[in-house]
LOMIFI-341656 format. One record per residue: residue in one letter; x, y, z of N, C-alpha, C in turn. Coordinates in steps of 0.1 Angstrom, whole numbers, padded with zeros to 4 digits, always signed. Atoms other than C-alpha are relative to their C-alpha. Last residue first. Layout:
% LOMIFI-341656
AXYZXYZXYZ ...
% end
This chain:
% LOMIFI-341656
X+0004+0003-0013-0209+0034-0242-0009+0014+0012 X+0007+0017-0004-0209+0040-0275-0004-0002+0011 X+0018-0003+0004-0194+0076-0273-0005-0009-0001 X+0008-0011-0011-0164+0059-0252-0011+0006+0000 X+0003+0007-0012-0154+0033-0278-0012+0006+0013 X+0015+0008+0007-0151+0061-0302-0008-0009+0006 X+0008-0008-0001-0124+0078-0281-0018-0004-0004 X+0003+0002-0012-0107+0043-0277-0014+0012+0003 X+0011+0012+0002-0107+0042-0317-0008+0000+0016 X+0016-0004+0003-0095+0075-0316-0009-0010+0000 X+0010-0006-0009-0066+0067-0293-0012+0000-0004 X+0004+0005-0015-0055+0040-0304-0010+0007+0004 X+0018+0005+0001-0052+0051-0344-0002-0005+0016 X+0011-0007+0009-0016+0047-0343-0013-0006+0000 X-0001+0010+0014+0003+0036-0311-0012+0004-0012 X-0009-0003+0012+0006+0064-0290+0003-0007-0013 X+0007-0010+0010-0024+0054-0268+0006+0010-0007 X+0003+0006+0009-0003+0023-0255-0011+0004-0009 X-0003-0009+0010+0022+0046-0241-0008-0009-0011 X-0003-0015-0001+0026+0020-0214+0004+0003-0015 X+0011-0006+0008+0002-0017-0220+0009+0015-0002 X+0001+0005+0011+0029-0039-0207-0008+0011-0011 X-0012-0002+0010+0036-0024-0179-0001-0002-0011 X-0008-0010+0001+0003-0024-0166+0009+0005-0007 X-0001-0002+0014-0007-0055-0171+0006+0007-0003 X-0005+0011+0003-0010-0066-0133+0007+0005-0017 X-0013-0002-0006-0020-0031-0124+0008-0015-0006 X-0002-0013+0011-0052-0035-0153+0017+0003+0014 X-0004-0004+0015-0055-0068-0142+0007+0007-0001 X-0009+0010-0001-0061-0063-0103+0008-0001-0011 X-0018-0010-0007-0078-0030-0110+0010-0010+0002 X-0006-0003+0014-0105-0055-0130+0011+0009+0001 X-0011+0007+0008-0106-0075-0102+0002+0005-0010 X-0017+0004-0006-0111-0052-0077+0003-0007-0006 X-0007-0010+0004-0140-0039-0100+0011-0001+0007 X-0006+0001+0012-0157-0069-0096+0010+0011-0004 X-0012+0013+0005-0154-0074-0065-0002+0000-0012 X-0013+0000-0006-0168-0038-0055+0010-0014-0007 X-0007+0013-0004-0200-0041-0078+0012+0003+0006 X+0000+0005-0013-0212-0009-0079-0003-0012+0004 X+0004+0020+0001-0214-0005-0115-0007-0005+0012 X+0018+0000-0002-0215+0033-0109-0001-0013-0003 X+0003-0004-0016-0178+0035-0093-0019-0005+0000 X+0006+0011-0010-0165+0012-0122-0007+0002+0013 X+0007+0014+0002-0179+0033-0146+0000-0011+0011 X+0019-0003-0001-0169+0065-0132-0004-0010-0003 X+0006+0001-0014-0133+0050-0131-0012+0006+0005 X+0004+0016-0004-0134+0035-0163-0001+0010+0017 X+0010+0004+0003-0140+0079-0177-0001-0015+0008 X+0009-0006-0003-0112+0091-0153-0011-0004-0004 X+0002+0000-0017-0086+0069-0163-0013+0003+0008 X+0003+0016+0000-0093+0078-0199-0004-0008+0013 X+0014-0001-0006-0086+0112-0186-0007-0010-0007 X+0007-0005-0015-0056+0106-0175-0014-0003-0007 X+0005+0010-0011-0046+0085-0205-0003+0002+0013 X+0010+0015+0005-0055+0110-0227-0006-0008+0008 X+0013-0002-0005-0036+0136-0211-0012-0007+0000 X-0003+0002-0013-0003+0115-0217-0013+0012+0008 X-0004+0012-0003-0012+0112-0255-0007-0002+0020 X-0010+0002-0011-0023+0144-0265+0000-0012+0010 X-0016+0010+0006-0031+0140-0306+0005-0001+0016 X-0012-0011+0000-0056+0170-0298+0012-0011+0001 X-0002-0011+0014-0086+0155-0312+0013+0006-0003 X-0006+0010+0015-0078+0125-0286+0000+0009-0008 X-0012+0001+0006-0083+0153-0262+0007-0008-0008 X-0006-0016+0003-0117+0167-0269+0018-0002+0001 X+0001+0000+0011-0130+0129-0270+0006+0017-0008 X-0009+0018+0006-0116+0116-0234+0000+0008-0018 X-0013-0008-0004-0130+0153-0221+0006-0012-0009 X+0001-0010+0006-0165+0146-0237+0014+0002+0000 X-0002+0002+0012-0163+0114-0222+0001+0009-0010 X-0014+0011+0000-0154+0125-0187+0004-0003-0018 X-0013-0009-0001-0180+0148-0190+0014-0003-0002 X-0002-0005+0015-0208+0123-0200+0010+0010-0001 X-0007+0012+0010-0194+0099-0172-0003+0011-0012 X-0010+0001-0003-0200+0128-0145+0007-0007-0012 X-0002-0013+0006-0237+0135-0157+0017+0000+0001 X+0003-0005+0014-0243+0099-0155+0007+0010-0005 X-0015+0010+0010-0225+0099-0124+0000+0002-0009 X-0016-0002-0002-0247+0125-0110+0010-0007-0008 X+0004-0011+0011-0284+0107-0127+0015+0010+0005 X+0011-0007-0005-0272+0073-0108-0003+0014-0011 X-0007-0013+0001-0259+0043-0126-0006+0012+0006 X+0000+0000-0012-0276+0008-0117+0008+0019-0001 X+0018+0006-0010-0289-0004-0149+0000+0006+0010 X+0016-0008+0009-0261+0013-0175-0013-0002+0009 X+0001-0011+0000-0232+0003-0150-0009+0009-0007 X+0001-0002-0010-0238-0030-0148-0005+0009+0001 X+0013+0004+0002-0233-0036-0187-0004+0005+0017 X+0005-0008+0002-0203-0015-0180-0012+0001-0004 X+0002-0015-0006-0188-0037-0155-0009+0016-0006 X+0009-0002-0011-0197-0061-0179-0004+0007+0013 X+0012+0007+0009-0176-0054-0207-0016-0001+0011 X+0005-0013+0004-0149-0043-0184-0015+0004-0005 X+0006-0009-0013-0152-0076-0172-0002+0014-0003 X+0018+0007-0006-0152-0094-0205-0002+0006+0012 X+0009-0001+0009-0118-0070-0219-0014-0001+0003 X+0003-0016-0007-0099-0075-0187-0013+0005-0010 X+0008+0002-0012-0104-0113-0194-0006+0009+0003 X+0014-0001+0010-0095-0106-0233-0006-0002+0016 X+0001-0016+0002-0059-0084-0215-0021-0010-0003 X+0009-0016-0010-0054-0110-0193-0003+0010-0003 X+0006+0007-0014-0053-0144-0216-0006+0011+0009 X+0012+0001+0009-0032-0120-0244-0013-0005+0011 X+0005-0015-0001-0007-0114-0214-0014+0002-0010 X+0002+0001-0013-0002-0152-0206-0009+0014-0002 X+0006+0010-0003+0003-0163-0243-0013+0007+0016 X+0007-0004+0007+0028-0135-0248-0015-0006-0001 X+0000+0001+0016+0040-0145-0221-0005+0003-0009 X+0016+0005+0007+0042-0125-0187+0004-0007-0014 X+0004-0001+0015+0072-0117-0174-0009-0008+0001 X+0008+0010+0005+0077-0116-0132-0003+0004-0016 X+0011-0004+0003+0104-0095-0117-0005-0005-0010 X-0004-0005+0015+0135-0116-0107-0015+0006+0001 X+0015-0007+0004+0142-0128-0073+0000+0008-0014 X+0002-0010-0007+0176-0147-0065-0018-0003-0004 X-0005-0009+0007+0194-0178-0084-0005+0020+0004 X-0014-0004-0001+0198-0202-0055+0001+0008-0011 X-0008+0006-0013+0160-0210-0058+0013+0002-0006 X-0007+0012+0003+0143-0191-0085+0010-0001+0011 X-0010+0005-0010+0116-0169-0070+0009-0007-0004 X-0003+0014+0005+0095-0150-0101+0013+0000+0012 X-0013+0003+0000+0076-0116-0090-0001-0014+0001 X-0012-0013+0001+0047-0096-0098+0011-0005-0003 X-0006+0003+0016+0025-0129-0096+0006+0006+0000 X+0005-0009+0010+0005-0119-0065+0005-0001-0015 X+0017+0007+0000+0019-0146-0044-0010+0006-0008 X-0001+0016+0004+0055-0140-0052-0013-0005-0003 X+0004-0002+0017+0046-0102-0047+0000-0007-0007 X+0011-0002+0004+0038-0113-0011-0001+0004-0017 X+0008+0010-0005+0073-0131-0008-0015+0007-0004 X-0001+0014+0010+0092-0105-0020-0007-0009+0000 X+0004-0010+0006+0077-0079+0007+0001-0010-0015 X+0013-0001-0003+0088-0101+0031-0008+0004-0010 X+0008+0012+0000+0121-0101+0021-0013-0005-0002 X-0004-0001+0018+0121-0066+0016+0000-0014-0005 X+0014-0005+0007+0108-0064+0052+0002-0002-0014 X+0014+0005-0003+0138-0087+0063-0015+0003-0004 X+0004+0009+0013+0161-0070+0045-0008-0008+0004 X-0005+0018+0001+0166-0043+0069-0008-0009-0010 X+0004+0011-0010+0152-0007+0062+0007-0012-0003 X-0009+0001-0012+0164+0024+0046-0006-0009+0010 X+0014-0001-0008+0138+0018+0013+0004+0008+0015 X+0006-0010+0010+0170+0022-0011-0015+0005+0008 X-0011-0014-0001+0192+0004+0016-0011+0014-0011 X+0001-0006-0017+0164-0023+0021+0011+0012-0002 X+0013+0000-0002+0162-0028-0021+0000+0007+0012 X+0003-0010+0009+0199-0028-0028-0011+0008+0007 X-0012-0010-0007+0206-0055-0005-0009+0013-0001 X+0001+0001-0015+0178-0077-0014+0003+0016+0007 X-0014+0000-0007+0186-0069-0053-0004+0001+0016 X+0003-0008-0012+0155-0078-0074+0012-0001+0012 X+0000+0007-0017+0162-0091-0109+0008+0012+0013 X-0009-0006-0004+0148-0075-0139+0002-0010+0015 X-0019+0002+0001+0133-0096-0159+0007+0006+0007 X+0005+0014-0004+0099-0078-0162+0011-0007-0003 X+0005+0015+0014+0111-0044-0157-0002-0011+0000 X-0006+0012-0001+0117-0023-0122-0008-0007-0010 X-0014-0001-0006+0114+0013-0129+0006-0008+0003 X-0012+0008+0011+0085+0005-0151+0012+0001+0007 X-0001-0016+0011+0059+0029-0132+0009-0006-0009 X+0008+0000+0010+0039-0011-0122+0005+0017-0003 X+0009+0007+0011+0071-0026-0109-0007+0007-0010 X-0010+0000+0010+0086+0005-0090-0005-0009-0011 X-0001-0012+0012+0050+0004-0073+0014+0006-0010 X+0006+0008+0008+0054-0034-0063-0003+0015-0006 X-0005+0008+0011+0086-0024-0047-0010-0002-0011 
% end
């Protein structure tokens, strides 16, 4: 369930069908229950008594809040990342970014954000902080939806590319 959430397949508002759910999984509603319940505790999902399960919206308020948080950890994940990085990674992150800056040239979106992907995740590997970087994966699935196709919006990418040679 909580991966239909973050590919969009289940929307923020969409309400969650028990039934549905265990027949689409082939299991009893019990686990699907269950399964409700931990995304309750995660935020994912909103419980209204006698009206069902609904998947959880963010306010505009709420999502602003998690993107400048994601922002300060990043931030320091990659201050981290400069002190403690090894001479491999290094050489890993300058490829990465080479690749981030060879395909923004090429306007390709949905390669992009692979290999965008690819550059935070050398960073957060050479940080090596673990709790911090589970919380910035926490986030960044938390947000998720929100953010898709959000290096099609003009000027994203190259600013992001730019970003990248900086760091």
């Amino acid at each position: 369930i909580e991966d239909l959430i973050h590919e969009g397949q289940l929307l923020p508002g969409s309400a969650l069908d028990e039934r549905a759910l265990a027949e689409q999984f082939g299991m009893s509603r019990t686990p699907v229950r269950e399964a409700i319940q931990q995304l309750q505790v995660q935020g994912l999902v909103r419980v209204v008594p006698r009206h069902g399960a609904f998947v959880a919206k963010l306010s505009v308020r709420e999502l602003l809040g998690m993107l400048e948080l994601l922002a300060e950890l990043e931030a320091s994940c990659a201050r981290f990342a400069s002190r403690r990085i090894s001479a491999a990674q290094k050489a890993e992150l300058v490829k990465a970014r080479d690749r981030c800056v060879e395909v923004a040239q090429r306007k390709d979106f949905a390669d992009y954000d692979l290999a965008n992907l690819a550059f935070h995740q050398i960073l957060y590997e050479a940080c090596n902080n673990r709790y911090l970087t589970d919380q910035i994966l926490a986030i960044r699935r938390r947000v998720g939806i929100y953010r898709r196709n959000l290096f099609e919006k003009t000027g994203r990418i190259a600013v992001s590319a730019a970003e990248h040679l900086v760091i």
